[in-house]
C-alpha positions as CSV (number, residue, x, y, z in Angstrom):
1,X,-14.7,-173.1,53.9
2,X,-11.2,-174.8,54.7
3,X,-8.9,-173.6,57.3
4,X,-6.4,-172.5,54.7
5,X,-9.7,-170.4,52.9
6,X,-10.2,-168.8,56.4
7,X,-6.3,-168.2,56.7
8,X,-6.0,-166.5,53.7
9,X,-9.2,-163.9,54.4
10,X,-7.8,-163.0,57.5
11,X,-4.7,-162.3,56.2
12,X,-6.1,-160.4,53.5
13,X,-8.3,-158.7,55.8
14,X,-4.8,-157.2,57.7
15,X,-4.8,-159.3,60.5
16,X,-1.8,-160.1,62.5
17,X,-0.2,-163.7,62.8
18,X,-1.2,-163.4,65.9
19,X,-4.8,-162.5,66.1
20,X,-5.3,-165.4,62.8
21,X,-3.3,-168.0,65.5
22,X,-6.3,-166.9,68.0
23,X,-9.1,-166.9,65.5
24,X,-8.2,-170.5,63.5
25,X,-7.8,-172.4,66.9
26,X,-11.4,-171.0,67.6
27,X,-12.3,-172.2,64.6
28,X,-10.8,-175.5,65.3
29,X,-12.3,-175.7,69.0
30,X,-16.0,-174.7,67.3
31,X,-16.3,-175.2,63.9
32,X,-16.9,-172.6,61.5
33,X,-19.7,-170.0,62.1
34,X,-19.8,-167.0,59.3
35,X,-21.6,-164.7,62.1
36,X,-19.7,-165.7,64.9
37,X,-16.5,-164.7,63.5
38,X,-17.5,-161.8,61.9
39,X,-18.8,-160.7,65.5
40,X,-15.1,-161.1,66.9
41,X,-13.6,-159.3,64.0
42,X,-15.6,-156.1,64.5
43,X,-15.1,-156.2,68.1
44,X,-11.7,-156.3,67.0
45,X,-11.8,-153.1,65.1
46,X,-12.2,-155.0,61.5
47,X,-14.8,-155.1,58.7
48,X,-16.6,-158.0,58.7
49,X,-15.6,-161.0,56.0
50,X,-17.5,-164.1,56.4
51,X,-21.5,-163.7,56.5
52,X,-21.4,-163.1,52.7
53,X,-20.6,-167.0,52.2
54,X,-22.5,-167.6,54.9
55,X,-24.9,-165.9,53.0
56,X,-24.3,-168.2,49.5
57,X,-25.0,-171.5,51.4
58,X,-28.5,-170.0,53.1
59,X,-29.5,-169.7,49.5
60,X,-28.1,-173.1,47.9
């Protein structure tokens, strides 16, 4: 996924500017992991978003 694919899930996912600020520059520091960020939004209080793509490219 791009950074602007991850953007817009956030935002549709109802984070604020400032929690997608603190999650992309993780994402830029690490890389993208599925898992890992879906860990940090339910310890956020969100529904997880990313392991279903994750998901797609375990089966490709």
């Amino acid at each position: 996924m791009t950074i602007e694919e991850v953007e817009f899930e956030l935002e549709m996912a109802g984070l604020s500017r400032e929690q997608q600020i603190k999650l992309l520059s993780s994402i830029r520091r690490s890389g993208f992991d599925a898992k890992a960020l879906d860990k940090k939004l339910l310890l956020m209080g969100f529904a997880p978003v990313f392991t279903i793509y994750d998901d797609k490219e375990e089966d490709s």
